[in-house]
C-alpha positions in Angstrom: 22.2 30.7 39.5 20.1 28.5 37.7 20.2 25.2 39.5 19.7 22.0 37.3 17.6 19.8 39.8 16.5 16.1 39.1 13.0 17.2 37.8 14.2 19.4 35.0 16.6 16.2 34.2 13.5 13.8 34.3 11.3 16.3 32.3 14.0 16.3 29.6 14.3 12.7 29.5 10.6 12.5 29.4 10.8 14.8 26.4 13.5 13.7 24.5 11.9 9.8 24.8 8.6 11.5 23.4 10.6 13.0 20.7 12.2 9.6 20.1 8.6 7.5 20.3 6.4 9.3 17.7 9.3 9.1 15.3 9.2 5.6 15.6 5.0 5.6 14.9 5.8 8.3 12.3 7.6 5.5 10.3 5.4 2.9 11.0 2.9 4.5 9.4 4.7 5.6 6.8 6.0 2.1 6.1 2.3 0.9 6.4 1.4 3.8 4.1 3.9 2.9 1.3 3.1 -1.4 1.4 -1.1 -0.2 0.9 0.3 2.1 -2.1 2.6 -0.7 -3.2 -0.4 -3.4 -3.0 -2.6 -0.7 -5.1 -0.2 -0.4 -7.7 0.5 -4.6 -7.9 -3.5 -4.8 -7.8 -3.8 -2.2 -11.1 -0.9 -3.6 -13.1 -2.7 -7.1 -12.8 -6.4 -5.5 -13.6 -4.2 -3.4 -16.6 -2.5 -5.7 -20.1 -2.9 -6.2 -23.2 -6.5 -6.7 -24.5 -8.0 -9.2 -26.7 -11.1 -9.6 -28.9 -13.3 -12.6 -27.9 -14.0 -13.8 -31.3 -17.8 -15.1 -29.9 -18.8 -12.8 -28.1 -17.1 -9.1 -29.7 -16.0 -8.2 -26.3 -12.1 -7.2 -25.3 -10.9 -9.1 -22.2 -7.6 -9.0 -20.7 -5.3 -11.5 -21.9 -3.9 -12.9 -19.2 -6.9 -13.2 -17.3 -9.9 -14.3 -20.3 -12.2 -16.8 -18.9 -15.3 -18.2 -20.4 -18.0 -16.0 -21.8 -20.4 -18.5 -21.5 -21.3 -18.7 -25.1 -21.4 -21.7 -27.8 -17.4 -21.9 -29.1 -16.2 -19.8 -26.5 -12.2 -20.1 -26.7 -11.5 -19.1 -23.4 
């Protein structure tokens, strides 16, 4: 008979709670994985927008984010 002693019992407990643990750092990383993505994406959609001629200058800058050319009559 196969006997079912207290060190096969605490081997599978060992096991199972390995098991259990790197699923748990499996999804941590994954959730840390998905915010970096989601911060990329944020980052690109404010970089990306409509673009506007600087009437000075000539040169297309993003609307929402024009600043000052540093030329004479500059609008932005």
């Amino acid at each position: 008979m196969l006997g079912f002693g207290l060190g096969k019992l605490l081997i599978l407990v060992l096991v199972v709670l390995g098991v259990w643990y790197g699923f748990k750092f499996v999804g941590r990383l994954d959730e840390k994985r998905k915010k970096r993505l989601e911060q990329e994406s944020e980052k690109d959609s404010q970089i990306s927008g409509e673009m506007i001629e600087c009437p000075v200058c000539k040169t297309f800058v993003v609307a929402k984010s024009a600043k000052d050319c540093g030329k004479k009559g500059c609008p932005y």
